[in-house]
mmCIF file as Biopython writes it, N, C-alpha, C and O atoms, coordinates in Angstrom:
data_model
#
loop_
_atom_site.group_PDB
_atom_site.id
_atom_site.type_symbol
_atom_site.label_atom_id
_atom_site.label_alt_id
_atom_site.label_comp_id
_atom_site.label_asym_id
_atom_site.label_entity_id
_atom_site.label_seq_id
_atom_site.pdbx_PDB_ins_code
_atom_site.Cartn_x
_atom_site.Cartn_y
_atom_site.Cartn_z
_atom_site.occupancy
_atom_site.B_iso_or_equiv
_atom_site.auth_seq_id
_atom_site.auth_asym_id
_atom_site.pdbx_PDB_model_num
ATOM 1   N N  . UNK A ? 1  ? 0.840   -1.187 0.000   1.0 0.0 1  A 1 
ATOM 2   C CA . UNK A ? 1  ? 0.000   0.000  0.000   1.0 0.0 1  A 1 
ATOM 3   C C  . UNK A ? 1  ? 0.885   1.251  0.000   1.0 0.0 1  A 1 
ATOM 4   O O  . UNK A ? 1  ? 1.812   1.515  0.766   1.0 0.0 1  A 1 
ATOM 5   N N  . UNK A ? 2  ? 0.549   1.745  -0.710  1.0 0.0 2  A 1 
ATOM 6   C CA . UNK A ? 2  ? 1.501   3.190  -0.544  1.0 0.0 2  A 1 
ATOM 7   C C  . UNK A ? 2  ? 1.263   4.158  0.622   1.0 0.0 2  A 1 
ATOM 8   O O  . UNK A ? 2  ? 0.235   4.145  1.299   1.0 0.0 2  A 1 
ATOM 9   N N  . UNK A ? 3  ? 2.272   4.982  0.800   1.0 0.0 3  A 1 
ATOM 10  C CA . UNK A ? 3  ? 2.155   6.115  1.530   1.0 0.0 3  A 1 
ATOM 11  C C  . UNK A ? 3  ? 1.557   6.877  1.869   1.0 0.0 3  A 1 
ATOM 12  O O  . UNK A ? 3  ? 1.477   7.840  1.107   1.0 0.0 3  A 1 
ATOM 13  N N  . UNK A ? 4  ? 0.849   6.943  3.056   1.0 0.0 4  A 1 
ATOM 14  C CA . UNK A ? 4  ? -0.397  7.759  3.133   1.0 0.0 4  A 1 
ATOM 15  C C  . UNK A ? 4  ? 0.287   9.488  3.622   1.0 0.0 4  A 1 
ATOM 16  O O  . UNK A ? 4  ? 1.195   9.675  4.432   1.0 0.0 4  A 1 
ATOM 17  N N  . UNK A ? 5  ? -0.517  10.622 2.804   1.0 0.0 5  A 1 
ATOM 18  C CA . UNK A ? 5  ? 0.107   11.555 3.033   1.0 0.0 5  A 1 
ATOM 19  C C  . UNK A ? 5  ? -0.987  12.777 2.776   1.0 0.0 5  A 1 
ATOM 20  O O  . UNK A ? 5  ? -2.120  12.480 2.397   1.0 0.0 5  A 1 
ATOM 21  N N  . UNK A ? 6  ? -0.719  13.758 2.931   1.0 0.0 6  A 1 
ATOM 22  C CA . UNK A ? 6  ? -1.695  14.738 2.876   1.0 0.0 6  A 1 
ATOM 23  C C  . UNK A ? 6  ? -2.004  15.530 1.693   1.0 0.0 6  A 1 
ATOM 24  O O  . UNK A ? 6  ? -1.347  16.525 1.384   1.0 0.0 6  A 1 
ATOM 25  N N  . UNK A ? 7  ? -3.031  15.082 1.007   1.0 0.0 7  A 1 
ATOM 26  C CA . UNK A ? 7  ? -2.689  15.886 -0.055  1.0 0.0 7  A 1 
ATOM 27  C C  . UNK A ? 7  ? -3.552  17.350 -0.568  1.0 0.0 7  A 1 
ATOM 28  O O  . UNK A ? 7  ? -3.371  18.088 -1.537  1.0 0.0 7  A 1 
ATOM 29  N N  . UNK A ? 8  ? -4.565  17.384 0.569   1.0 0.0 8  A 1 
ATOM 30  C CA . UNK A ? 8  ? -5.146  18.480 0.708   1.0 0.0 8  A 1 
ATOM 31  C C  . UNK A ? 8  ? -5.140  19.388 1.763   1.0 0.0 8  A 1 
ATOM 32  O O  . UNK A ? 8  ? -6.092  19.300 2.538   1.0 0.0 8  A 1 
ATOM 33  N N  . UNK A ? 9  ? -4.301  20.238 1.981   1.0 0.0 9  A 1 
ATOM 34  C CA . UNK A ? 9  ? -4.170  21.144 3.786   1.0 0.0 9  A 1 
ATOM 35  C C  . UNK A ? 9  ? -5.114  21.357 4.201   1.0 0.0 9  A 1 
ATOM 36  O O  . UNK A ? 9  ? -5.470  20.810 5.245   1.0 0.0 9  A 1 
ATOM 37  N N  . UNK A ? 10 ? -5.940  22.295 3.501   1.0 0.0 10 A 1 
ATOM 38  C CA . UNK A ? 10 ? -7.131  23.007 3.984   1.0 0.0 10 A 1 
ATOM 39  C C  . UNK A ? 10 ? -8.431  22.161 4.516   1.0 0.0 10 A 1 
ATOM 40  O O  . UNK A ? 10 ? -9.335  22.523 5.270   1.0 0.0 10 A 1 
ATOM 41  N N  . UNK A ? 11 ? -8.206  20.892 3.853   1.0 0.0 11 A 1 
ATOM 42  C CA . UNK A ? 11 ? -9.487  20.561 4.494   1.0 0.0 11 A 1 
ATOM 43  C C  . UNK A ? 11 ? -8.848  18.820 5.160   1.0 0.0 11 A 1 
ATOM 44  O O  . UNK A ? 11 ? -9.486  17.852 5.575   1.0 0.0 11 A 1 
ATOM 45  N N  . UNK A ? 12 ? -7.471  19.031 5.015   1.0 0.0 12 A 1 
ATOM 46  C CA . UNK A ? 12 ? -6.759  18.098 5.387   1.0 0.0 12 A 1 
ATOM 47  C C  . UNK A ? 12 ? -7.306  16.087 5.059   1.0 0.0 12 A 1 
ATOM 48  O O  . UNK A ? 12 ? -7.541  15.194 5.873   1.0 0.0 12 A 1 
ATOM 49  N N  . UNK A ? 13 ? -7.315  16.087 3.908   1.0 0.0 13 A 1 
ATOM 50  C CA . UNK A ? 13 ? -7.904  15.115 2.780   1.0 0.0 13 A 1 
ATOM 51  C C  . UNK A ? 13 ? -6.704  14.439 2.704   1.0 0.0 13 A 1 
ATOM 52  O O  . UNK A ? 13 ? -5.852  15.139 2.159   1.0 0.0 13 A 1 
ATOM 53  N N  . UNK A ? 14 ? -6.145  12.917 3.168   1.0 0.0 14 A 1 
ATOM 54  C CA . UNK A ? 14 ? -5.037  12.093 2.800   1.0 0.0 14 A 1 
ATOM 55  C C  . UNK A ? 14 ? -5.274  11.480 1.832   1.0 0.0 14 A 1 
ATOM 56  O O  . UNK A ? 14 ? -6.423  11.277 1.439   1.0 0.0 14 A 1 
ATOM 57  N N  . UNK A ? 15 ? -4.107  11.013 1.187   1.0 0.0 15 A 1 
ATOM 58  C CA . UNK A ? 15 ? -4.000  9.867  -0.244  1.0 0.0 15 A 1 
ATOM 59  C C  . UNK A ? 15 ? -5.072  8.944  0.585   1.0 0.0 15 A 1 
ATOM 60  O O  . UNK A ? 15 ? -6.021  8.769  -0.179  1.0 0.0 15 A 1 
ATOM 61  N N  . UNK A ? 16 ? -5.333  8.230  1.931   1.0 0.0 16 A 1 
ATOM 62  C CA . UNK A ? 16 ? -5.839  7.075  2.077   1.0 0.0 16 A 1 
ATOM 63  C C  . UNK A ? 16 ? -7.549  7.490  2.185   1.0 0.0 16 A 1 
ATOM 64  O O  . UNK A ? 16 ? -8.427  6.630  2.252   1.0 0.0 16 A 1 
ATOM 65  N N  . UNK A ? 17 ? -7.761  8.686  2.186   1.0 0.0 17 A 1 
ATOM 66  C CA . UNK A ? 17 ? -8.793  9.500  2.298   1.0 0.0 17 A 1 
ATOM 67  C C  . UNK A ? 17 ? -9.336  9.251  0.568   1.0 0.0 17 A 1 
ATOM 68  O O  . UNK A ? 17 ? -10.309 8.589  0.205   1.0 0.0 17 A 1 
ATOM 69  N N  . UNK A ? 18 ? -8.568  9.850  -0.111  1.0 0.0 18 A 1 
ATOM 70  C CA . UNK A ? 18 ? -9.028  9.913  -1.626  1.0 0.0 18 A 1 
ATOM 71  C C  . UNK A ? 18 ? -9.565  8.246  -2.378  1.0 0.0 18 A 1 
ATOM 72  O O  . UNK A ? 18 ? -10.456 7.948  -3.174  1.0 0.0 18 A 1 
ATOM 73  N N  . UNK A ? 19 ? -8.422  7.382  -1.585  1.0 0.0 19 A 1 
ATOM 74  C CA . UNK A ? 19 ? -8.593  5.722  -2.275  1.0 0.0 19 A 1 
ATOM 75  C C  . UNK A ? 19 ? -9.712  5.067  -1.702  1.0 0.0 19 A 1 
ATOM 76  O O  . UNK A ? 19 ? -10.325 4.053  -2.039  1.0 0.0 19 A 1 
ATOM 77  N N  . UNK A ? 20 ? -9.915  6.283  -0.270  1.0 0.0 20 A 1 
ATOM 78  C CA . UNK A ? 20 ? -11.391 5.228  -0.148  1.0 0.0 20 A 1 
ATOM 79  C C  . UNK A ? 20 ? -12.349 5.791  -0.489  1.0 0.0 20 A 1 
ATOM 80  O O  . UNK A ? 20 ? -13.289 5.070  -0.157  1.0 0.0 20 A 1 
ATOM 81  N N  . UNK A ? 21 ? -12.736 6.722  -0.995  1.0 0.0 21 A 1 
ATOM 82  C CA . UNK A ? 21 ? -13.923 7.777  -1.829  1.0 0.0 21 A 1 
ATOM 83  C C  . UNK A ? 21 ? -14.171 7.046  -3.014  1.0 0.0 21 A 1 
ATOM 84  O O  . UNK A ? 21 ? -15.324 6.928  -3.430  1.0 0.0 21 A 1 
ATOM 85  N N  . UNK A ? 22 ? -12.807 6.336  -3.838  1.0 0.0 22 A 1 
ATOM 86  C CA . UNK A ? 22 ? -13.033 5.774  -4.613  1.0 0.0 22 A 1 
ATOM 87  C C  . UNK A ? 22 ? -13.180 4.017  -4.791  1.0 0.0 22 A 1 
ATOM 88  O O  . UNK A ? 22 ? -13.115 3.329  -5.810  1.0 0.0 22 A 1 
ATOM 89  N N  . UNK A ? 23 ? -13.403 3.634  -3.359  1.0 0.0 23 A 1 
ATOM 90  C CA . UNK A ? 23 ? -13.463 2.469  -3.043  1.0 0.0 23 A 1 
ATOM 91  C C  . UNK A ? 23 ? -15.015 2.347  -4.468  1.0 0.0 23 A 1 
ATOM 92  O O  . UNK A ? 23 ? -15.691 3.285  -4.892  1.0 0.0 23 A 1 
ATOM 93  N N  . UNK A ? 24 ? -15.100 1.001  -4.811  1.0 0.0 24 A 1 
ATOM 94  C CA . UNK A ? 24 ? -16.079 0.450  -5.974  1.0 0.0 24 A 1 
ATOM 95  C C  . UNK A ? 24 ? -16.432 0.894  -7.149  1.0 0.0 24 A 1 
ATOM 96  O O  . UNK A ? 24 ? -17.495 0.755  -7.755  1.0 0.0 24 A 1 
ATOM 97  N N  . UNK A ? 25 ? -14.956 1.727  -7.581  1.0 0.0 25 A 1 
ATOM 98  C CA . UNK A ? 25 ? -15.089 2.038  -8.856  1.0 0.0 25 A 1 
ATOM 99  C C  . UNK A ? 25 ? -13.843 1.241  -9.212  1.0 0.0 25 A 1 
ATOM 100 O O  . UNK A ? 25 ? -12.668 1.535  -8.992  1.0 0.0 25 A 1 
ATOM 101 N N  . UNK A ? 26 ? -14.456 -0.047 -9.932  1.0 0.0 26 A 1 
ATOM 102 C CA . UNK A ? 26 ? -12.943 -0.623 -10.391 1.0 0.0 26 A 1 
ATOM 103 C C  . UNK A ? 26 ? -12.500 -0.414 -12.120 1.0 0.0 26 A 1 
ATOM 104 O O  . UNK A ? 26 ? -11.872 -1.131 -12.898 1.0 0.0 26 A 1 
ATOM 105 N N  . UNK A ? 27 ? -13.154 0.907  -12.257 1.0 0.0 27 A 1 
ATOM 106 C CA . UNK A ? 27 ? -12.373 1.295  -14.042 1.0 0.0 27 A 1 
ATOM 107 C C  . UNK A ? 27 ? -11.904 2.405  -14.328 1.0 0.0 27 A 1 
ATOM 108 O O  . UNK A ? 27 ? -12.709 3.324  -14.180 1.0 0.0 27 A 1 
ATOM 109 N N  . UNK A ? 28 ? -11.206 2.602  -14.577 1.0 0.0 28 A 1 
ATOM 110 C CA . UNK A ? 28 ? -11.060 4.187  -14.959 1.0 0.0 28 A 1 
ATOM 111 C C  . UNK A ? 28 ? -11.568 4.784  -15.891 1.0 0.0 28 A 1 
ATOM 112 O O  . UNK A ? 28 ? -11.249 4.642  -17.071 1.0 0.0 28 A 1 
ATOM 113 N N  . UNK A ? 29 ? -12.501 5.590  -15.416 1.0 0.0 29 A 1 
ATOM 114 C CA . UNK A ? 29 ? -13.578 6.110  -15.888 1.0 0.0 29 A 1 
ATOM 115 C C  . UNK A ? 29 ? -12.926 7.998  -16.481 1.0 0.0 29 A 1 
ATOM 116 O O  . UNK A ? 29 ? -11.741 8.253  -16.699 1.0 0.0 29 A 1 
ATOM 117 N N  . UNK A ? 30 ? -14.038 8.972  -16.606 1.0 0.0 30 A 1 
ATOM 118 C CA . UNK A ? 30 ? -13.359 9.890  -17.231 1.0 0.0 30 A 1 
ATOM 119 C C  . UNK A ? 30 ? -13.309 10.628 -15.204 1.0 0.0 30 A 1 
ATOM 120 O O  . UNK A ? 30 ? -14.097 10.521 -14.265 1.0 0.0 30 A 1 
ATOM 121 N N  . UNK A ? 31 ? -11.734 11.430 -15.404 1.0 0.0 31 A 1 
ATOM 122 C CA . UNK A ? 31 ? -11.211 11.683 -14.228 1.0 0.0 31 A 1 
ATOM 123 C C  . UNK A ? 31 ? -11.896 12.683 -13.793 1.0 0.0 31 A 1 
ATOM 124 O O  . UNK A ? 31 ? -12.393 12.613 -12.669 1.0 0.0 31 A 1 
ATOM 125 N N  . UNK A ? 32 ? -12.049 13.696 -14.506 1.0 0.0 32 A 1 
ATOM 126 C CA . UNK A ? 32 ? -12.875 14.745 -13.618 1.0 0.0 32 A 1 
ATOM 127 C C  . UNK A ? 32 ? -14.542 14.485 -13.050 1.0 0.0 32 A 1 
ATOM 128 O O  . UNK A ? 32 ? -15.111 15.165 -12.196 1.0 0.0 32 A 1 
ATOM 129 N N  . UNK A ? 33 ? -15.069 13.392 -13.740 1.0 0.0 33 A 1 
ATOM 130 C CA . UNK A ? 33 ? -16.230 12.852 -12.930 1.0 0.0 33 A 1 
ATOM 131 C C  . UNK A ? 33 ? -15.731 12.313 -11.709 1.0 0.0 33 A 1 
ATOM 132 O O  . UNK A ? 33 ? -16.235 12.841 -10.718 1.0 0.0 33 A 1 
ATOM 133 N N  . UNK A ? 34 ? -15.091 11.630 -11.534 1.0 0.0 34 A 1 
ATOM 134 C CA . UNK A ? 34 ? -14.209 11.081 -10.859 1.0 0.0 34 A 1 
ATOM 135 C C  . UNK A ? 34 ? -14.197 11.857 -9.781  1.0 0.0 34 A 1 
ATOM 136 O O  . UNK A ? 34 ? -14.822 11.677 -8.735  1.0 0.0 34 A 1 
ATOM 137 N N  . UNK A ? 35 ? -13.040 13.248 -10.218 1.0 0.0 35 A 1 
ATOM 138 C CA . UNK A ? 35 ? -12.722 14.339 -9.514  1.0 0.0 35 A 1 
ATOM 139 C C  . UNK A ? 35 ? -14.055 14.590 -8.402  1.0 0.0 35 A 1 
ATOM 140 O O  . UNK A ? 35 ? -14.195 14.250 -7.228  1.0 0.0 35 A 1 
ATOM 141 N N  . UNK A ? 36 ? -14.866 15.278 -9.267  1.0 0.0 36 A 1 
ATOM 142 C CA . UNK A ? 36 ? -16.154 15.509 -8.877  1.0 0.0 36 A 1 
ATOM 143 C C  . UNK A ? 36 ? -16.664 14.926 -7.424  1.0 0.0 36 A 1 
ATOM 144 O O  . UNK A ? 36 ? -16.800 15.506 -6.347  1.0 0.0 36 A 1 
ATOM 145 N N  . UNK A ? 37 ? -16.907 13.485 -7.822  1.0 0.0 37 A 1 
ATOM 146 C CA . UNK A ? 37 ? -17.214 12.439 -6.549  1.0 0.0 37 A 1 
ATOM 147 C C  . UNK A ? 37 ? -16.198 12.404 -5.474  1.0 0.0 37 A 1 
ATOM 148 O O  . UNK A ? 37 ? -16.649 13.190 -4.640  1.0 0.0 37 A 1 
ATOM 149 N N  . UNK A ? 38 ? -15.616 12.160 -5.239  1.0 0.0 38 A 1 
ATOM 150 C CA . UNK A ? 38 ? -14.218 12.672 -4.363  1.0 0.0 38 A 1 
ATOM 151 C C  . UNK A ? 38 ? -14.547 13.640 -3.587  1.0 0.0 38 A 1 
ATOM 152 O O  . UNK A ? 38 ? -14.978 13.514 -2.440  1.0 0.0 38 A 1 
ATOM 153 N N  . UNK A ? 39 ? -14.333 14.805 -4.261  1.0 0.0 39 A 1 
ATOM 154 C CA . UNK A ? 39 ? -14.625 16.207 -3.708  1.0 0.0 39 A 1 
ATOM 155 C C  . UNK A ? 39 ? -15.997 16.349 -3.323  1.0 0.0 39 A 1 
ATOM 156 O O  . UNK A ? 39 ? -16.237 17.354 -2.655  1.0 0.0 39 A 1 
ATOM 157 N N  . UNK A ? 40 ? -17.015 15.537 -3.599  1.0 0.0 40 A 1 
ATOM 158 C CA . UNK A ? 40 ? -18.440 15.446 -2.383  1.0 0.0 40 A 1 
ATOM 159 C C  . UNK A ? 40 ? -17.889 15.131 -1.088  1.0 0.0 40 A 1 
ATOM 160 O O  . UNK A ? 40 ? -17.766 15.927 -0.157  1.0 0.0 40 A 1 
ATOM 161 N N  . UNK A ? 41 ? -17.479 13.583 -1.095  1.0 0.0 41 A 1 
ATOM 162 C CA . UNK A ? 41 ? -17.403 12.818 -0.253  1.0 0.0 41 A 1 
ATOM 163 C C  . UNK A ? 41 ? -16.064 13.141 0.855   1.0 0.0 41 A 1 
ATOM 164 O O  . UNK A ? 41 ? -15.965 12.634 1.972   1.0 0.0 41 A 1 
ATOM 165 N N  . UNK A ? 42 ? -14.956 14.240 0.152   1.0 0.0 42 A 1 
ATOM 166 C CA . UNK A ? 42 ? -13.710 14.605 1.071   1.0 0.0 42 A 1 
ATOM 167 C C  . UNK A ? 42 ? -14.239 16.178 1.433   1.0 0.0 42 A 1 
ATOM 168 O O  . UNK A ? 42 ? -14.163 16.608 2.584   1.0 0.0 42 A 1 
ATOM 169 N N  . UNK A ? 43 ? -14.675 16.822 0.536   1.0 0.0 43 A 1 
ATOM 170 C CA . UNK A ? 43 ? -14.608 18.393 0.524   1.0 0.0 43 A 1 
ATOM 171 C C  . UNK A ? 43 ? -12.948 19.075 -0.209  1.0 0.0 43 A 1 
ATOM 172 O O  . UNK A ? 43 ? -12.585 20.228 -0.441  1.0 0.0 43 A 1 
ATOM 173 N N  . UNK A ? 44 ? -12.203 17.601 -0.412  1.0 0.0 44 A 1 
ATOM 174 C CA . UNK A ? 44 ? -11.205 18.409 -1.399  1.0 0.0 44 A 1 
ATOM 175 C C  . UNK A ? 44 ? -11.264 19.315 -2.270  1.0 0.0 44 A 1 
ATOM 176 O O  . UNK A ? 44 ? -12.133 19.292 -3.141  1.0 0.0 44 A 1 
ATOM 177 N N  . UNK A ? 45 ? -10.479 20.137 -2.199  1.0 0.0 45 A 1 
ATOM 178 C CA . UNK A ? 45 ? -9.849  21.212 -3.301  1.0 0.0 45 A 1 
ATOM 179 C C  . UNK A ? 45 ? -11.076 22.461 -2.859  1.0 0.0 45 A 1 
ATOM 180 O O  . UNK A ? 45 ? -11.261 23.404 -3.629  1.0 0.0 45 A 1 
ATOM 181 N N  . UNK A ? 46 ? -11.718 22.364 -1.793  1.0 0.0 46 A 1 
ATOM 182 C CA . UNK A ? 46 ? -12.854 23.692 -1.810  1.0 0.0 46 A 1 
ATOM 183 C C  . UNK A ? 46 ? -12.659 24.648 -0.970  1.0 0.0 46 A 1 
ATOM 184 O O  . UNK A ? 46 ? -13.431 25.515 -0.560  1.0 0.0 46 A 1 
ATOM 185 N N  . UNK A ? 47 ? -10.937 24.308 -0.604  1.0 0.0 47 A 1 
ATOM 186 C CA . UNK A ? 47 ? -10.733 25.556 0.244   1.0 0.0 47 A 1 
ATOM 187 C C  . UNK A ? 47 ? -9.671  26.776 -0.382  1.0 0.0 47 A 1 
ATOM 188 O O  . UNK A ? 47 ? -10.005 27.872 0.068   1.0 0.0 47 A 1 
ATOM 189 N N  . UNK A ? 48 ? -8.988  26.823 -0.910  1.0 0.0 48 A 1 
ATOM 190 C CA . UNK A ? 48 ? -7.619  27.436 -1.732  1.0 0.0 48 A 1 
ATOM 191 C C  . UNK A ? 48 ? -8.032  26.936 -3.263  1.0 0.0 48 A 1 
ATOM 192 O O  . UNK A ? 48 ? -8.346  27.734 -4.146  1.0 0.0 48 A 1 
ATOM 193 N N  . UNK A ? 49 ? -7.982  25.453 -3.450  1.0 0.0 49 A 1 
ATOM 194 C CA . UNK A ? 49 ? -7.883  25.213 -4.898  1.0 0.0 49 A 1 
ATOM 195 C C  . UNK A ? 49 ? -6.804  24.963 -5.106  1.0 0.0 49 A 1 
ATOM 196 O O  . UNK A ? 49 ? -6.609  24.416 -6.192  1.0 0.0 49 A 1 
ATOM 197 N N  . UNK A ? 50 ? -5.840  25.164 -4.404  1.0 0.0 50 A 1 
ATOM 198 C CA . UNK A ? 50 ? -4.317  24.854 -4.424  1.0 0.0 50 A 1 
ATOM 199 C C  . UNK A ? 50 ? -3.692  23.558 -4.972  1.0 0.0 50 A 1 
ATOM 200 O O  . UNK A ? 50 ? -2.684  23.417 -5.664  1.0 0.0 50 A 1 
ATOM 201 N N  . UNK A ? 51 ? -4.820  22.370 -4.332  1.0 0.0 51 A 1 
ATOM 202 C CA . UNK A ? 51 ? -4.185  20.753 -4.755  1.0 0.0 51 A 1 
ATOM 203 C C  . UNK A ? 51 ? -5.110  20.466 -5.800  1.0 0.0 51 A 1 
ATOM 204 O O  . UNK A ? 51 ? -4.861  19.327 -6.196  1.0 0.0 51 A 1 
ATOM 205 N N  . UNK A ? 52 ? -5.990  20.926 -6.385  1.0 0.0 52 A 1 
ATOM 206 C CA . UNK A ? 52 ? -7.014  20.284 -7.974  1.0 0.0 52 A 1 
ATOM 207 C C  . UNK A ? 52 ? -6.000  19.799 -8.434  1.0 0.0 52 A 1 
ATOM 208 O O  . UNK A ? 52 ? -6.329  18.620 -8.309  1.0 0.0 52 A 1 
ATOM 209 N N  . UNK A ? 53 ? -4.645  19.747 -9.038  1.0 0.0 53 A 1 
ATOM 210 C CA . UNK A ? 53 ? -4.322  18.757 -9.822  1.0 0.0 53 A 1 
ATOM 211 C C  . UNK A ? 53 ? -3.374  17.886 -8.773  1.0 0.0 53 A 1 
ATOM 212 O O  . UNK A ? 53 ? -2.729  16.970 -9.285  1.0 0.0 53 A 1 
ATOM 213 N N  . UNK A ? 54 ? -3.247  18.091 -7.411  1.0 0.0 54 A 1 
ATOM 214 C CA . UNK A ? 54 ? -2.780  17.161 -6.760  1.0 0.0 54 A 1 
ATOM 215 C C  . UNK A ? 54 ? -3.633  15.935 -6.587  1.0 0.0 54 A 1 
ATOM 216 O O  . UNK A ? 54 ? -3.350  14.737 -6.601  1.0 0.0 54 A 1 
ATOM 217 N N  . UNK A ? 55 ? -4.553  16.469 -6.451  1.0 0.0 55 A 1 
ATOM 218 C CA . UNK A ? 55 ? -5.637  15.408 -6.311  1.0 0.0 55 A 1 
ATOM 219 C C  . UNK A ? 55 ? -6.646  14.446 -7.543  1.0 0.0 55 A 1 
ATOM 220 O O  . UNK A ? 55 ? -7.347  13.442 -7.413  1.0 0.0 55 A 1 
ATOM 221 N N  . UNK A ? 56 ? -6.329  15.254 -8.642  1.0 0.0 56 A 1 
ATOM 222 C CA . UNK A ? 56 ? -6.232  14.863 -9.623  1.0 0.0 56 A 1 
ATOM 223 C C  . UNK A ? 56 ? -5.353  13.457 -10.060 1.0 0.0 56 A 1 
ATOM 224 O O  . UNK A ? 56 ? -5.697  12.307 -10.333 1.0 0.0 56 A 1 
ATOM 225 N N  . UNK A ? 57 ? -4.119  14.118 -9.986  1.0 0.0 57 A 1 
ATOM 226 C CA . UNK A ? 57 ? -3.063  12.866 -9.870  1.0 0.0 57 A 1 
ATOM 227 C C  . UNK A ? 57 ? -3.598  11.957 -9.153  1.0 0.0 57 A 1 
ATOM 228 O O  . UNK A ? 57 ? -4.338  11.123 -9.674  1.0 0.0 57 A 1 
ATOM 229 N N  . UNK A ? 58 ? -3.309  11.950 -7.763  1.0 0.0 58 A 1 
ATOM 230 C CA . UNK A ? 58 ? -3.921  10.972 -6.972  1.0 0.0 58 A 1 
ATOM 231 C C  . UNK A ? 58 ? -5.030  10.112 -7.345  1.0 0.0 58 A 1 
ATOM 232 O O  . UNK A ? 58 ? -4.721  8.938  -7.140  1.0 0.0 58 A 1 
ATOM 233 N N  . UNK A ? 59 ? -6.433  10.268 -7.904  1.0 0.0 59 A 1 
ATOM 234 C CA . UNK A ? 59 ? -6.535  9.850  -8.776  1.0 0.0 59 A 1 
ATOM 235 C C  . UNK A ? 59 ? -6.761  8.909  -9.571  1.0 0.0 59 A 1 
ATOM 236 O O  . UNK A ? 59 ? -7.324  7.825  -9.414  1.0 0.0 59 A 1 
ATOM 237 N N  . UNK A ? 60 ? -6.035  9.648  -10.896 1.0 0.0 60 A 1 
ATOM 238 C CA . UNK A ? 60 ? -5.154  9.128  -11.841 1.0 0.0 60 A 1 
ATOM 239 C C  . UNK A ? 60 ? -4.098  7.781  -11.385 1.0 0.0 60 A 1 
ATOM 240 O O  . UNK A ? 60 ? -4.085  6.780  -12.102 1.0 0.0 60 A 1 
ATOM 241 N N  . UNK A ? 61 ? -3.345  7.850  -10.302 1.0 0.0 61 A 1 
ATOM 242 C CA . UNK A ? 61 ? -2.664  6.910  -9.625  1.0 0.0 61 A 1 
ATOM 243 C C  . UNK A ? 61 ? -3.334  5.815  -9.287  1.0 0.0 61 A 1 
ATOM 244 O O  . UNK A ? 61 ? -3.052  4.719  -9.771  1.0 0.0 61 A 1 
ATOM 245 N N  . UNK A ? 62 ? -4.330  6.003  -8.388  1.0 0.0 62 A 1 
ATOM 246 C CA . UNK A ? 62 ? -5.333  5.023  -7.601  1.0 0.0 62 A 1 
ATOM 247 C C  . UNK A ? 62 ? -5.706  4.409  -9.004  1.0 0.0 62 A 1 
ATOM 248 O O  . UNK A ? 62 ? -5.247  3.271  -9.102  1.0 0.0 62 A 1 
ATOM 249 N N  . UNK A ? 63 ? -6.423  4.837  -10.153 1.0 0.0 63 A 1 
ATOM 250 C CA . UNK A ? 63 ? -7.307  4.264  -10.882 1.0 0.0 63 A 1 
ATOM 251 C C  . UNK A ? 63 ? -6.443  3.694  -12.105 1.0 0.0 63 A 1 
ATOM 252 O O  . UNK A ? 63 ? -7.047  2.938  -12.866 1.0 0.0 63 A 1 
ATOM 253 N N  . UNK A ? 64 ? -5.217  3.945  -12.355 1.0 0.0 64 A 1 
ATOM 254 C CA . UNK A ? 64 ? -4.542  3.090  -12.825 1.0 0.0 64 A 1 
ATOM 255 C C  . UNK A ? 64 ? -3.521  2.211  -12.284 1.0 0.0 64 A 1 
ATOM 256 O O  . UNK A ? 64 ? -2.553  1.832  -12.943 1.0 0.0 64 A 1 
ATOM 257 N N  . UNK A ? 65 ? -3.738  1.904  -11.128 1.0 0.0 65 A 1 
ATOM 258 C CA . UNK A ? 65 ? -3.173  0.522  -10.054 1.0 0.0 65 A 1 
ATOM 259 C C  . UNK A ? 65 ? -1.295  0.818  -10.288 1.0 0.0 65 A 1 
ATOM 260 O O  . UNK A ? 65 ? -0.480  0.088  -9.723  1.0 0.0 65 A 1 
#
């Protein structure tokens, strides 16, 4: 399992935070829907905006294994 780490300050959202938002999506689907769902379920990226493509990546990472 990888490194769990912070990838949102403001609302303080970890990598292990993001992989389980996306727990039962096993395809990679298009990312900013993706994005979207995430950011319900964490409140990522709705404070600064600072990590959108950190979390993006993240992700991108998770959903291609």
């Amino acid at each position: 399992m990888k490194e769990n780490y912070t990838v949102c300050n403001c609302k303080q959202v970890s990598y292990n935070d993001i992989a389980d938002a996306l727990e039962g999506h096993d395809k990679f689907e298009d990312v900013l829907s993706l994005f979207d769902e995430v950011q319900k379920i964490t409140q990522c990226s709705t404070g600064c905006g600072g990590c959108h493509d950190k979390v993006l990546g993240v992700i991108s990472e998770i959903m291609m294994g």
